[in-house]
BAVO-379246 format. One record per atom (N, C-alpha, C): residue number from 1; residue in one letter; atom name; x, y, z. Coordinates in steps of 0.001 Angstrom, whole numbers. Atoms other than C-alpha are relative to their C-alpha. Layout:
BEGIN
+-----+------+------+---------+---------+---------+
! pos ! code ! site !      px !      py !      pz !
+-----+------+------+---------+---------+---------+
! NUM !    A !   CA !       X !       Y !       Z !
...
+-----+------+------+---------+---------+---------+
This chain:
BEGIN
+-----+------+------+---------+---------+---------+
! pos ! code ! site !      px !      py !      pz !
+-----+------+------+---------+---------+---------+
!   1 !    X !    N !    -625 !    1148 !     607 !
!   1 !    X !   CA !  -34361 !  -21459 !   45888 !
!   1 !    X !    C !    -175 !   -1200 !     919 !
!   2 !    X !    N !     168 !    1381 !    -590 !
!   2 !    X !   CA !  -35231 !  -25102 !   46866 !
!   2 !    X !    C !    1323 !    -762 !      56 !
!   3 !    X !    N !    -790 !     981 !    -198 !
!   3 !    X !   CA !  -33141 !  -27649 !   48095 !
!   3 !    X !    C !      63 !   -1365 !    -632 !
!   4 !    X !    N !     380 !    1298 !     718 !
!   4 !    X !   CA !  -32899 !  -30041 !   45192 !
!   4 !    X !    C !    1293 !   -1168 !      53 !
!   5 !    X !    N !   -1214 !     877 !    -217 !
!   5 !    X !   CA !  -30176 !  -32745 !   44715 !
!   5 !    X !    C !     972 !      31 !    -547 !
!   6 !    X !    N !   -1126 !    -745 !     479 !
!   6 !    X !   CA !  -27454 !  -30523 !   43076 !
!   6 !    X !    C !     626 !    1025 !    1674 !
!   7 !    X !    N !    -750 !    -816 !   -1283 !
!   7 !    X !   CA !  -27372 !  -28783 !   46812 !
!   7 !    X !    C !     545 !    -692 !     752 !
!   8 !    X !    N !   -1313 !     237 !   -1124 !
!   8 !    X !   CA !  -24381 !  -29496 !   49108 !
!   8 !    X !    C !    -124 !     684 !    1154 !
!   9 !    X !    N !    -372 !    -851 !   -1449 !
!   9 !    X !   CA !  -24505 !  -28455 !   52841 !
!   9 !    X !    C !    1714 !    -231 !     165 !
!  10 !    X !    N !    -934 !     -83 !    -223 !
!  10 !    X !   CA !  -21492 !  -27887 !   54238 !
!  10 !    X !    C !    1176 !     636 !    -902 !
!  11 !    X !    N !   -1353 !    -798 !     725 !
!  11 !    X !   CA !  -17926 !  -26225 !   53462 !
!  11 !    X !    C !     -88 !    -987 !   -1442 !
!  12 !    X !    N !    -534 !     693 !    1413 !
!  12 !    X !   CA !  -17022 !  -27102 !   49559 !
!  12 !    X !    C !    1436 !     595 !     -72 !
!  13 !    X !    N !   -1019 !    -494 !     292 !
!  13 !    X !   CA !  -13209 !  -26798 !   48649 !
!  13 !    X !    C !     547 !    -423 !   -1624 !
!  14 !    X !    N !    -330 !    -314 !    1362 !
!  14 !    X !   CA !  -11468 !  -26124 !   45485 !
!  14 !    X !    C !    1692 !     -59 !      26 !
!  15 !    X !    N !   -1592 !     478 !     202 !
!  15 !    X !   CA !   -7658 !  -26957 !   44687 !
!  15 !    X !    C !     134 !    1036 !   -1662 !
!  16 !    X !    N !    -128 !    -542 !    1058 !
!  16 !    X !   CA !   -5920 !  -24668 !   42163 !
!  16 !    X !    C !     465 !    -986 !   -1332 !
!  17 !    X !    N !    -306 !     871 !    1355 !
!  17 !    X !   CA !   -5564 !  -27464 !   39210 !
!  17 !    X !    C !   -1167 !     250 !    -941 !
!  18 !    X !    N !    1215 !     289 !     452 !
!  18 !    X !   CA !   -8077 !  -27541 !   36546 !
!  18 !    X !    C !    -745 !    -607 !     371 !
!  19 !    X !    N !    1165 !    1268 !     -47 !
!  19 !    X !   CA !  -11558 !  -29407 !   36647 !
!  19 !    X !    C !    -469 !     595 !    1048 !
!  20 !    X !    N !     969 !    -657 !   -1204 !
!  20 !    X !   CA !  -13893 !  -29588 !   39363 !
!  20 !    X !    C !    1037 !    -883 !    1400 !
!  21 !    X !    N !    -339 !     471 !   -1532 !
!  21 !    X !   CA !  -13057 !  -30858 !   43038 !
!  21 !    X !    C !    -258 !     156 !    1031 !
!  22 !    X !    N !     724 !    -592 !   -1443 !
!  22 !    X !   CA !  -14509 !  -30688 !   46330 !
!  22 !    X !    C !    -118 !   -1024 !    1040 !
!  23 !    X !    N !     -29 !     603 !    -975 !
!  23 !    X !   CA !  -14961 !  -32327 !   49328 !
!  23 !    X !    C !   -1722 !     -42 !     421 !
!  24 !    X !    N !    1517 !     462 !    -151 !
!  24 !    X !   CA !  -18669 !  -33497 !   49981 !
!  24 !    X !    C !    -167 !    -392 !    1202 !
!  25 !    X !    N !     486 !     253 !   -1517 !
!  25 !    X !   CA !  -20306 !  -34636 !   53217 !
!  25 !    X !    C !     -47 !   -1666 !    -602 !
!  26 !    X !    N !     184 !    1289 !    -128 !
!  26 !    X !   CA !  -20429 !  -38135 !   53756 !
!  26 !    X !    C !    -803 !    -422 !    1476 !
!  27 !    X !    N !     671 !     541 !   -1045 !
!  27 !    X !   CA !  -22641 !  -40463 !   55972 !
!  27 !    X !    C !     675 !     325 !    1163 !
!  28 !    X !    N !    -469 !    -200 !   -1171 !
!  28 !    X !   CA !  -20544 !  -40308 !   58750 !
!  28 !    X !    C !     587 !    1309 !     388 !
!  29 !    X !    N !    -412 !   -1356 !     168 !
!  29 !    X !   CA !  -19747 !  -36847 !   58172 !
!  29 !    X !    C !    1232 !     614 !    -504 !
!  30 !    X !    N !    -972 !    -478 !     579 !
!  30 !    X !   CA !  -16376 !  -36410 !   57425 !
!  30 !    X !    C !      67 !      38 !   -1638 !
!  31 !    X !    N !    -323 !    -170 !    1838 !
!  31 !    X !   CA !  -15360 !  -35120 !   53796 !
!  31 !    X !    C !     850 !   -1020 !    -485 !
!  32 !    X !    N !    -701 !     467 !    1111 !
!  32 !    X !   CA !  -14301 !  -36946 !   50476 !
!  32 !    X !    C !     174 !     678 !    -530 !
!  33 !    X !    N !    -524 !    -993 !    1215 !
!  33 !    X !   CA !  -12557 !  -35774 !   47799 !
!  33 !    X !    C !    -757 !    -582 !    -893 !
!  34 !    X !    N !     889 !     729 !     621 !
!  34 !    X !   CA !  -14882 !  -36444 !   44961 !
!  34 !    X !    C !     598 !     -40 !   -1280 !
!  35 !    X !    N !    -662 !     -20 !     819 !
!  35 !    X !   CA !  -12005 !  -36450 !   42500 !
!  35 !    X !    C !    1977 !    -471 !     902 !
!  36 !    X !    N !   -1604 !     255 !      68 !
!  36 !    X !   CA !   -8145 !  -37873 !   42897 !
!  36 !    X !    C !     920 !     978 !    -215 !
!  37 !    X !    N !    -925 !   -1073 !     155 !
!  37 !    X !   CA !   -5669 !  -35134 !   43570 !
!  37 !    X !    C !    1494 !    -431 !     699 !
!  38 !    X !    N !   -1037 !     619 !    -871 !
!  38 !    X !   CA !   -1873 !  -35900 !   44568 !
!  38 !    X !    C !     -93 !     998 !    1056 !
!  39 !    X !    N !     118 !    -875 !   -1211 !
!  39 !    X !   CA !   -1167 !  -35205 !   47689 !
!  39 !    X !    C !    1485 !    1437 !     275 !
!  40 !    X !    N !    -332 !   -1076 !    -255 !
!  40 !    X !   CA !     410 !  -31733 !   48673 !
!  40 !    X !    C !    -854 !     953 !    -953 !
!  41 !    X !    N !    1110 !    -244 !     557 !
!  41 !    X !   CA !   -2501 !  -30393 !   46329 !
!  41 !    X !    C !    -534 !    1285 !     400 !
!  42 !    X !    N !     520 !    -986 !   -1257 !
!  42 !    X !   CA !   -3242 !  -26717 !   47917 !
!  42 !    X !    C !   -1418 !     356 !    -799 !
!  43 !    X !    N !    1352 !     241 !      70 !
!  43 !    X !   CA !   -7065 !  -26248 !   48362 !
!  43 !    X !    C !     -34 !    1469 !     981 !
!  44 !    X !    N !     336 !    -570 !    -458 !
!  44 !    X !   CA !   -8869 !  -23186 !   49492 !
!  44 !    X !    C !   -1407 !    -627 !     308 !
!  45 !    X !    N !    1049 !     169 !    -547 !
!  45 !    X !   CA !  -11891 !  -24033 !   51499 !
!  45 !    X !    C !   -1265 !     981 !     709 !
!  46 !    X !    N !    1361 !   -1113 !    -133 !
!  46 !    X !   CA !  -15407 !  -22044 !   51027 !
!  46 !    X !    C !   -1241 !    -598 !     369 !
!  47 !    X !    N !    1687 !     -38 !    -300 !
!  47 !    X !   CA !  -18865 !  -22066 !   52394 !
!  47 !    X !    C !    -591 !    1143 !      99 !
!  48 !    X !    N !     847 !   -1721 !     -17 !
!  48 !    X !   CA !  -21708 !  -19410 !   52745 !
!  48 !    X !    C !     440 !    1023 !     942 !
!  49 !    X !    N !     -68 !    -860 !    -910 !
!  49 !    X !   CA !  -21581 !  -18672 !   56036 !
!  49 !    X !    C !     670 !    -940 !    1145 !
!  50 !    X !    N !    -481 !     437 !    -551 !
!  50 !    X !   CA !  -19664 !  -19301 !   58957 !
!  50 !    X !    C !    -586 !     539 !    1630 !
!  51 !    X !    N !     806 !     597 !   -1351 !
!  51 !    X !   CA !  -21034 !  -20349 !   62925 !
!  51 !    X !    C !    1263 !     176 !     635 !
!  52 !    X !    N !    -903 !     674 !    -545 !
!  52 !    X !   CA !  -18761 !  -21822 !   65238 !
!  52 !    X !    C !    1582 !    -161 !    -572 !
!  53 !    X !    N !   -1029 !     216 !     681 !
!  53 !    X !   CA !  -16141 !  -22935 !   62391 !
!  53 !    X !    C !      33 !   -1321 !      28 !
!  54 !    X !    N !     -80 !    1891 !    -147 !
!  54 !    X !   CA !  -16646 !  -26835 !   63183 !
!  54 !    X !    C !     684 !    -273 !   -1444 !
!  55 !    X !    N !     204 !     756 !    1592 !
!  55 !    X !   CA !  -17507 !  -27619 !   59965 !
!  55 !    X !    C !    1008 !     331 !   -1085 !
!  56 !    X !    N !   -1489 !    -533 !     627 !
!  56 !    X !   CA !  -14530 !  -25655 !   58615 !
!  56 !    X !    C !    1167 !    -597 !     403 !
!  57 !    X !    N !   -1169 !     356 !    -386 !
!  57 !    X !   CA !  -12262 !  -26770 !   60944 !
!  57 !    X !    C !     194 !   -1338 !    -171 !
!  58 !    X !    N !     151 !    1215 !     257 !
!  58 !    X !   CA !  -13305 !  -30456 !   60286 !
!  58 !    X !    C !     979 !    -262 !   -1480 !
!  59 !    X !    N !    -258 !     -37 !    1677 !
!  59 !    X !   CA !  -12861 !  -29972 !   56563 !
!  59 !    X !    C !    1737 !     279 !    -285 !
!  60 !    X !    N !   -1213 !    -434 !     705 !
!  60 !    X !   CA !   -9429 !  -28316 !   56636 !
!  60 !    X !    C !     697 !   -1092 !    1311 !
!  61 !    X !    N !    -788 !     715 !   -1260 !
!  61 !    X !   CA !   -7938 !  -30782 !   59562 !
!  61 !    X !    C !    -241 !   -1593 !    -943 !
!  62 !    X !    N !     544 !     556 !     810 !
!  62 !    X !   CA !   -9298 !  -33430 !   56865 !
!  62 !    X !    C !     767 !    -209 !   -1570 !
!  63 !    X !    N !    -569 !    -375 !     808 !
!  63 !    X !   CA !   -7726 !  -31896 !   54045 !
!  63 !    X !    C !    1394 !    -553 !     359 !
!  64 !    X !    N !   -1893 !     -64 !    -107 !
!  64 !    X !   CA !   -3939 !  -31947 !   55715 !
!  64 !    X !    C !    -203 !   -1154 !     654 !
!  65 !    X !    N !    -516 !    1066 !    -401 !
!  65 !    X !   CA !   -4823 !  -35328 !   56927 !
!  65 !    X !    C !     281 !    -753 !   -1214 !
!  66 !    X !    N !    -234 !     947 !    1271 !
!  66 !    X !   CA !   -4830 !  -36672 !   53303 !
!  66 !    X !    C !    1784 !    1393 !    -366 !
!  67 !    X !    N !   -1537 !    -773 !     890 !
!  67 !    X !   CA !   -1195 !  -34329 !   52530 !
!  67 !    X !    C !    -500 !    1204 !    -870 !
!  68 !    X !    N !     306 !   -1228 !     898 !
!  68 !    X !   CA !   -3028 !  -31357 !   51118 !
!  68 !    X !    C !     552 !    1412 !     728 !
!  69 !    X !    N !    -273 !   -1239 !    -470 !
!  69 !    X !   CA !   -2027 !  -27484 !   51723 !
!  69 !    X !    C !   -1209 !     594 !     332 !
!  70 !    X !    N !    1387 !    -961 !    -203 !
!  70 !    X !   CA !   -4833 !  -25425 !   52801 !
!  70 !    X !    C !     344 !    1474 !    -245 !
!  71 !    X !    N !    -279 !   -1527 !     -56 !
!  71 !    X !   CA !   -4249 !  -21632 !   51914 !
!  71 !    X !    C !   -1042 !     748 !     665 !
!  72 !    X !    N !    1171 !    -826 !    -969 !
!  72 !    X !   CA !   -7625 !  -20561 !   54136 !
!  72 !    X !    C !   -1377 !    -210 !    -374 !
!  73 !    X !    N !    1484 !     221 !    -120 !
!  73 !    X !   CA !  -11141 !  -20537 !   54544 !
!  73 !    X !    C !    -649 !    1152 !    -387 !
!  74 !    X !    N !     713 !   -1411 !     455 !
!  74 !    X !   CA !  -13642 !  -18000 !   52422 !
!  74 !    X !    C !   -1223 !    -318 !     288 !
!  75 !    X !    N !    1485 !     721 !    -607 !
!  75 !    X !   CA !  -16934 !  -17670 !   53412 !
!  75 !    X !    C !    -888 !    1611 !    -394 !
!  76 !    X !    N !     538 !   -1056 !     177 !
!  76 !    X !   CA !  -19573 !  -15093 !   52421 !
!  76 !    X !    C !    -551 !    1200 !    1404 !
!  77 !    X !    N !     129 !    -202 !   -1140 !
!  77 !    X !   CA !  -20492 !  -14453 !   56040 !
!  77 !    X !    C !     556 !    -685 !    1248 !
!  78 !    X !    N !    -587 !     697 !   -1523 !
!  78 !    X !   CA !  -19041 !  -14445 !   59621 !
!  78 !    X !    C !    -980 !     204 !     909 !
!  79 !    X !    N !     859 !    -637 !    -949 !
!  79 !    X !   CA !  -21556 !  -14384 !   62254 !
!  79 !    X !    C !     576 !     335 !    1443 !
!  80 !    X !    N !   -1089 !     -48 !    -933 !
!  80 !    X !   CA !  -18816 !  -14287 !   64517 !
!  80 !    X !    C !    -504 !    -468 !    1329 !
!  81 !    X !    N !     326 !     188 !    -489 !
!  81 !    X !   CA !  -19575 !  -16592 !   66437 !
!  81 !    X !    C !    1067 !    -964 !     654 !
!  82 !    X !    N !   -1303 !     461 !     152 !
!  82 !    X !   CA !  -15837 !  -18107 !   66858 !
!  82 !    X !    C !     442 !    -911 !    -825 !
!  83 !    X !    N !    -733 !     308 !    1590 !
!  83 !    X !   CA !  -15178 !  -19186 !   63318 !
!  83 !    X !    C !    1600 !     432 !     -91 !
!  84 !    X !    N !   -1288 !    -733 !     128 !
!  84 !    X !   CA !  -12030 !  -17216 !   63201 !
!  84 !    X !    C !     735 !    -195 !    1053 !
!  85 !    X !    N !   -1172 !     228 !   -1234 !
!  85 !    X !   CA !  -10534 !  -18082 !   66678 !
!  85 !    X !    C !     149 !   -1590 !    -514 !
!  86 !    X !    N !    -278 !    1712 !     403 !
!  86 !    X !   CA !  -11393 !  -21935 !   65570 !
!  86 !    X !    C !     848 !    -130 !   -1149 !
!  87 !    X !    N !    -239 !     -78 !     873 !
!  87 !    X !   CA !   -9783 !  -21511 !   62451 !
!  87 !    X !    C !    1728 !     433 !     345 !
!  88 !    X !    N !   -1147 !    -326 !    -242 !
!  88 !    X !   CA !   -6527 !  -19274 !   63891 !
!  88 !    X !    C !     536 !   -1064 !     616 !
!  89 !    X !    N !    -571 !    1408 !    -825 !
!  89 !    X !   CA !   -6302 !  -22452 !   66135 !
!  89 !    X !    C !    1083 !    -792 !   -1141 !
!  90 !    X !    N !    -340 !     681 !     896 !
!  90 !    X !   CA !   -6135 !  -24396 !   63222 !
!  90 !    X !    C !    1364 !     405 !   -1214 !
!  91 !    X !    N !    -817 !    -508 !    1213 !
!  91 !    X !   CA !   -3494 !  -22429 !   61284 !
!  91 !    X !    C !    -710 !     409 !   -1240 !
!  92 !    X !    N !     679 !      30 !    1527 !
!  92 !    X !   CA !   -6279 !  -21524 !   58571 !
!  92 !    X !    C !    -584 !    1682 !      41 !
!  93 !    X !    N !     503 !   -1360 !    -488 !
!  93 !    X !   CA !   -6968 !  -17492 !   58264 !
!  93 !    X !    C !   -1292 !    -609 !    -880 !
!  94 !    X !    N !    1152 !     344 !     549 !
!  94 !    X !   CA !  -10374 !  -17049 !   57626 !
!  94 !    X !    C !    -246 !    1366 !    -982 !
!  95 !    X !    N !     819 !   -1444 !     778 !
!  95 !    X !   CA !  -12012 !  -14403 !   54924 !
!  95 !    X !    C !    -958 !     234 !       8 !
!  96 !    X !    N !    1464 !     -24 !     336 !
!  96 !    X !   CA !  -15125 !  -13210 !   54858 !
!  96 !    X !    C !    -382 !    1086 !    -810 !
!  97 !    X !    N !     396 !    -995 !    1182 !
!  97 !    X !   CA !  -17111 !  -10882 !   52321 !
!  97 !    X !    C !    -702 !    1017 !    1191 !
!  98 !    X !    N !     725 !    -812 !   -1083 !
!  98 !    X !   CA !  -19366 !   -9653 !   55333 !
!  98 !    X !    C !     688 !    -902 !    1149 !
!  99 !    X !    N !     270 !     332 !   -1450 !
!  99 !    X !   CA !  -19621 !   -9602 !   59026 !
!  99 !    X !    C !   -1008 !    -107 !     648 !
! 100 !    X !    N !    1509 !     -93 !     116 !
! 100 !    X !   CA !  -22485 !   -9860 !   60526 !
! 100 !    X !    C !    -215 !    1475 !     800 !
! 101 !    X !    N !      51 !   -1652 !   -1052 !
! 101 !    X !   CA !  -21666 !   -6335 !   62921 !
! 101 !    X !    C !     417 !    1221 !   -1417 !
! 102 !    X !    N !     116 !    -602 !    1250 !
! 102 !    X !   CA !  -21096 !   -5233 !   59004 !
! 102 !    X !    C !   -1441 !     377 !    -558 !
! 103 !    X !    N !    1987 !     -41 !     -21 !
! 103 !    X !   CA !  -25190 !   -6027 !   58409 !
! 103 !    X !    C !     -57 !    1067 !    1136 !
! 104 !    X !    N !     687 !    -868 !    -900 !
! 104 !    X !   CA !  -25809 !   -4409 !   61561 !
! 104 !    X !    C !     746 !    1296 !    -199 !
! 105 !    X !    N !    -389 !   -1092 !     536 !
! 105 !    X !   CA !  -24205 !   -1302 !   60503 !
! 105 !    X !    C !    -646 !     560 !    -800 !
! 106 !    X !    N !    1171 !    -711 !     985 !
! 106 !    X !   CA !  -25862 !   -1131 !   57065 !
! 106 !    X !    C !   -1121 !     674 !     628 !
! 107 !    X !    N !    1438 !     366 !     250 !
! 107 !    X !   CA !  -28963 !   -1998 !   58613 !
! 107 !    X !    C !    -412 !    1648 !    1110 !
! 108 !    X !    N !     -31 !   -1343 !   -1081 !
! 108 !    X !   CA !  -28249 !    1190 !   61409 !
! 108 !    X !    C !    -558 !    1259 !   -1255 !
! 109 !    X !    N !    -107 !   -1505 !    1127 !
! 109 !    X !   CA !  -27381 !    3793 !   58123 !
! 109 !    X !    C !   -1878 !    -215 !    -823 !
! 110 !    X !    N !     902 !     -68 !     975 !
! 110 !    X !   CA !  -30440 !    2243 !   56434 !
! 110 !    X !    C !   -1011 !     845 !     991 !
! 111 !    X !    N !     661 !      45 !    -765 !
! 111 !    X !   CA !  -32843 !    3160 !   59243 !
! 111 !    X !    C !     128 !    1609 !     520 !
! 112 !    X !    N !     -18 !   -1126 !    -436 !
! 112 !    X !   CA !  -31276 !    6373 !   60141 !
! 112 !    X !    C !    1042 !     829 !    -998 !
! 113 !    X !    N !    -790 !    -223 !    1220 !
! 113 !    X !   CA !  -29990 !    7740 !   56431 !
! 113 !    X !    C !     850 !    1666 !     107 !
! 114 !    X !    N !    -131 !   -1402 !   -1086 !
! 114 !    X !   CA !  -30128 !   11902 !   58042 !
! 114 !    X !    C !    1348 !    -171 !     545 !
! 115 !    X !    N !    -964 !      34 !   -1402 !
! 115 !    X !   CA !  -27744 !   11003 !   60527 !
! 115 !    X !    C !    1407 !    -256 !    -793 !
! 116 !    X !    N !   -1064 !     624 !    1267 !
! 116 !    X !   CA !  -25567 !    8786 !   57705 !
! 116 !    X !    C !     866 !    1117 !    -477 !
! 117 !    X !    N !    -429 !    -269 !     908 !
! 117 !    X !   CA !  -25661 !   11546 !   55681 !
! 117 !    X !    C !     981 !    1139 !     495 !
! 118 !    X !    N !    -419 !    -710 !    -566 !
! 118 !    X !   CA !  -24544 !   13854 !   57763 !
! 118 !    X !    C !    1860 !     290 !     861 !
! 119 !    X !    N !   -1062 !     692 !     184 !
! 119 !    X !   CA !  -21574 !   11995 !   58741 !
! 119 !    X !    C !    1034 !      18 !    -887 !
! 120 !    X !    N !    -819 !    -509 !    1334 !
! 120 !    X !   CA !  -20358 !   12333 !   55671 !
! 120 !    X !    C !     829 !    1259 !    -415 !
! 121 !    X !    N !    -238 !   -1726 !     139 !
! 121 !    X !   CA !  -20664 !   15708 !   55027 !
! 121 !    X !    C !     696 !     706 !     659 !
! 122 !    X !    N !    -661 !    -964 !    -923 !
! 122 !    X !   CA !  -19356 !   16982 !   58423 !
! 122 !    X !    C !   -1058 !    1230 !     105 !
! 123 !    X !    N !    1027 !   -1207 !      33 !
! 123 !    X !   CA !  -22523 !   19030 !   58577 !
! 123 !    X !    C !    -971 !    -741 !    1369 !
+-----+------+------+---------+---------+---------+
């Protein structure tokens, strides 16, 4: 998939009201809201994958500077690379779908399936 001009880098967040809503990158980097929400507004804040946490922690420090709630940060991947300590800083738990010592696990069983299976079994 190409990078056409429907793609967004960075965290996108979502507020439980109808419609759309998100927070976009701007020139100078910090997020807009690209829709009018009152403020106390609670917003969960997602991206793919998570680094450092900057860009998370920007976004949700951003968020509660305009009066919004943050209920946490989802992210499809942690590479754990201190996302989650930047984030506990911040008061924001983080979720992730994977880990990346989750990949390296699969990627162990895939490589050595015998051993996997065996595991299992107790054999």
């Amino acid at each position: 998939m190409g990078a056409g001009p429907e793609t967004r880098r960075g965290p996108q967040v979502g507020n439980s009201r109808p419609g759309p809503s998100g927070v976009r990158p701007s020139p100078t980097g910090s997020g807009r809201l690209s829709s009018q929400v009152p403020p106390g507004t609670r917003f969960a804040v997602v991206d793919d994958v998570a680094d450092t946490g900057a860009a998370l922690e920007r976004t949700v420090t951003e968020l509660r500077r305009q009066q919004h709630s943050v209920v946490g940060a989802f992210v499809i991947l942690d590479r754990q690379q201190g996302a989650a300590e930047a984030l506990e800083h911040a008061d924001c738990p983080l979720t992730a779908l994977f880990r990346l010592e989750d990949l390296a696990l699969l990627r162990r069983q895939e490589q050595a399936p015998e051993l996997a299976t065996s595991k299992r079994t107790g054999t």
